[in-house]
N, C-alpha and C positions, 0 to 999 in steps of 0.2 A: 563425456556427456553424463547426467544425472538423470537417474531414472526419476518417472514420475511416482513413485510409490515414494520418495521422501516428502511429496507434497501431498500425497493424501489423507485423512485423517485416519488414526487407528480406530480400526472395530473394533469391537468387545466381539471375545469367542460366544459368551453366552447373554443372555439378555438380565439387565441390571436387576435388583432386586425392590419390589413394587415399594413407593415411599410412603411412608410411615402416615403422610398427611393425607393419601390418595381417596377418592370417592368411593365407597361400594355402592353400587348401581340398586341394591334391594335397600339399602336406607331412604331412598329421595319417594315422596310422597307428595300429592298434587292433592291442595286446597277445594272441596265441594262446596263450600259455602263459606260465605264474609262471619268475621267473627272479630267482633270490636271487644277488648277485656275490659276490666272492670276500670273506671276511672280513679281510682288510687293507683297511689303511685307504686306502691307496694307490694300489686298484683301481681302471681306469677303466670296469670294465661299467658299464651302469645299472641299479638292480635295479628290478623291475615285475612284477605282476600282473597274469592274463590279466584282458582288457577294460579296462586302461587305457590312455587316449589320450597316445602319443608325437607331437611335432612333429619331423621328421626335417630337419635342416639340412645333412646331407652325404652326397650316396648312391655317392661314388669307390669305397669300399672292395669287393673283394672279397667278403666276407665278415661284414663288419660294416658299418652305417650308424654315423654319427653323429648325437644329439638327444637330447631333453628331455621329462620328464613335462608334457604341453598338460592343463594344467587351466580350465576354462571357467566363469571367474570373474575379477573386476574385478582388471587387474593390478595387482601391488605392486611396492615398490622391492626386495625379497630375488629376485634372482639365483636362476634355476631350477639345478640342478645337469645339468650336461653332460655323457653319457658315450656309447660303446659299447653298443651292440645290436645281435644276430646278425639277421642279416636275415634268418632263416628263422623266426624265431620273433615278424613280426610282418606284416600287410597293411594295404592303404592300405584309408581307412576311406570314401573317394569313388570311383566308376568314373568312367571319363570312357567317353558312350555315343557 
């Protein structure tokens, strides 16, 4: 008779190491107010919608962050679009206590 440990799967002794593409929970940032960019085409605001979640990947600027609409859904291969957003017009969406 065969034991049943041939048909279970293997665990890992330790847990995998976090992936490269994973989320940090202090970048995601929740839209206060609608902010439509400028109508050239050229503009690099981001335009959004109060209560949409930004992922913020550059916080140097004075005045402006740079990031991405975080939308929380299986990623695809389309390239989220990266712009400009005044940083008064958005908060982080975790405290740290």
């Amino acid at each position: 008779m065969e034991s049943d440990s041939e048909y279970l799967p293997k665990i890992p002794k330790r847990l995998p190491l976090r992936p490269e593409n994973s989320v940090s929970l202090d970048k995601i940032y929740v839209c206060l107010y609608n902010h439509d960019a400028t109508t050239t085409e050229d503009s690099h605001e981001l335009e959004f919608q109060c209560g949409d979640l930004l992922y913020i990947i550059n916080t140097d600027g004075p005045n402006f962050y740079v990031g991405f609409k975080y939308e929380i859904r299986p990623p695809t291969d389309k390239k989220p679009r990266i712009g400009l957003v005044f940083k008064d017009y958005i908060t982080p969406v975790f405290e740290k206590i």
